[in-house]
C-alpha positions in Angstrom: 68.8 132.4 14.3 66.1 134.5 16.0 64.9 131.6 18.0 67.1 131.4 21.5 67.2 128.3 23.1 66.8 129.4 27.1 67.2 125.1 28.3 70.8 125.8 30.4 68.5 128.7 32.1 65.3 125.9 32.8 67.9 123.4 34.4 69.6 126.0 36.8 66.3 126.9 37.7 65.8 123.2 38.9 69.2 122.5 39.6 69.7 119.8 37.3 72.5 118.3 35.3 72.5 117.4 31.6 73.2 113.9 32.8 69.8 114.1 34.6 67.7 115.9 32.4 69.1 113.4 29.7 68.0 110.4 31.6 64.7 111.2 32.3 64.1 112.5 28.6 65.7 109.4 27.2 67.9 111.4 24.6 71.8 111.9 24.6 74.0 114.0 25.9 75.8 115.2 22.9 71.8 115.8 21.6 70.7 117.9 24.5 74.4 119.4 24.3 73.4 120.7 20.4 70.4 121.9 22.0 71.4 124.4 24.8 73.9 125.6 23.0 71.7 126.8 20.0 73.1 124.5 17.4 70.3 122.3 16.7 68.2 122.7 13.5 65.4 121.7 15.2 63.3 119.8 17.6 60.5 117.1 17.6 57.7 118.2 19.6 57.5 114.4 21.2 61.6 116.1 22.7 60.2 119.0 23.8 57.2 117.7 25.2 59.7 115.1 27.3 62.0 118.5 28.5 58.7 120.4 29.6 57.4 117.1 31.4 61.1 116.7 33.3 62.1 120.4 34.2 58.0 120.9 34.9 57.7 124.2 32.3 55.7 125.7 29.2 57.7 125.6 25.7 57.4 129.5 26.0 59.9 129.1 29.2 62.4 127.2 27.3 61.7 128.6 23.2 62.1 132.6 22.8 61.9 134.4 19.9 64.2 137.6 18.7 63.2 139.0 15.9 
């Protein structure tokens, strides 16, 4: 897929856990899991509005595209 999924970068960047990042979102683990590791299919905007609010980013720093 030519959309990479940089999430695992976003939370070393604010040094925080899955656990963490999955409380404050209000997803599961095993969901965010599927997400940084490129699995998902895709993602609700409401989701990725949540991650941007929590790890304090822009979509752009967690979506990048390779084409």
């Amino acid at each position: 897929m030519p959309i990479i999924i940089n999430l695992d970068v976003m939370m070393a960047r604010r040094k925080m856990s899955l656990n963490e990042l999955s409380d404050r979102v209000g997803i599961t683990i095993s969901n965010l899991s599927i997400l940084k590791t490129g699995k998902a299919k895709a993602i609700r905007i409401e989701t990725l509005d949540a991650i941007c609010k929590a790890l304090d980013c822009q979509p752009g720093d967690i979506l990048e595209y390779s084409g």
